[in-house]
N, C-alpha and C positions, 0 to 999 in steps of 0.2 A: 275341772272338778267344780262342782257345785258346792259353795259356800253353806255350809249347816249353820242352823240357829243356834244361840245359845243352849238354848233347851234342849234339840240334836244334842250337840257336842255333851253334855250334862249326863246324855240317858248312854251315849255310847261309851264317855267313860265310866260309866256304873258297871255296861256288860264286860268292859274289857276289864276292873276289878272283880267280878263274880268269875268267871271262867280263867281269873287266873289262880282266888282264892280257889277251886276245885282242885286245882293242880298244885296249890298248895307253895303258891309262888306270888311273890308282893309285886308291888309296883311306886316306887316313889315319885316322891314330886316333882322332880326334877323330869323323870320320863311323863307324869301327865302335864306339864307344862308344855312340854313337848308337843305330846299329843294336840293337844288344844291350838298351838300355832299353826299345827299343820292342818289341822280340819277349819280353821277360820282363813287357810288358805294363806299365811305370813312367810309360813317355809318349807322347801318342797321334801317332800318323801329323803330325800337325799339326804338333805343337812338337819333330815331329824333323827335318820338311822348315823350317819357322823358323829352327831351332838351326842348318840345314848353310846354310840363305840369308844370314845374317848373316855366317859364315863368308865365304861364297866372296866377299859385297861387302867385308866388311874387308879381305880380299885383292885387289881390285879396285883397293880405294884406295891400298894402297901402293905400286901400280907405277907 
């Protein structure tokens, strides 16, 4: 995978907040932190979708 610029990484997560506000679904910082290591190439596809599943069960468990 080809390493994105800053300014890449910047404008794709702008579109991936606008098409999620459409649908009317947020995105916190912890998933664009995410994002951002994986498109600067730090962590693969893998241990970004891990890192957001452990999330949303921790949240799971507290309700």
């Amino acid at each position: 995978m080809k390493t994105m610029t800053e300014k890449e990484i910047e404008q794709s997560i702008k579109n991936v907040k606008a098409t999620l506000a459409i649908e009317n679904l947020n995105i916190n910082k912890l998933n664009i932190k995410d994002g951002e290591k994986y498109l600067k190439g730090q962590i693969t596809s893998k241990e970004a979708i891990e890192h957001i599943t452990q999330y949303i069960r921790s949240k799971q468990l507290k309700q």
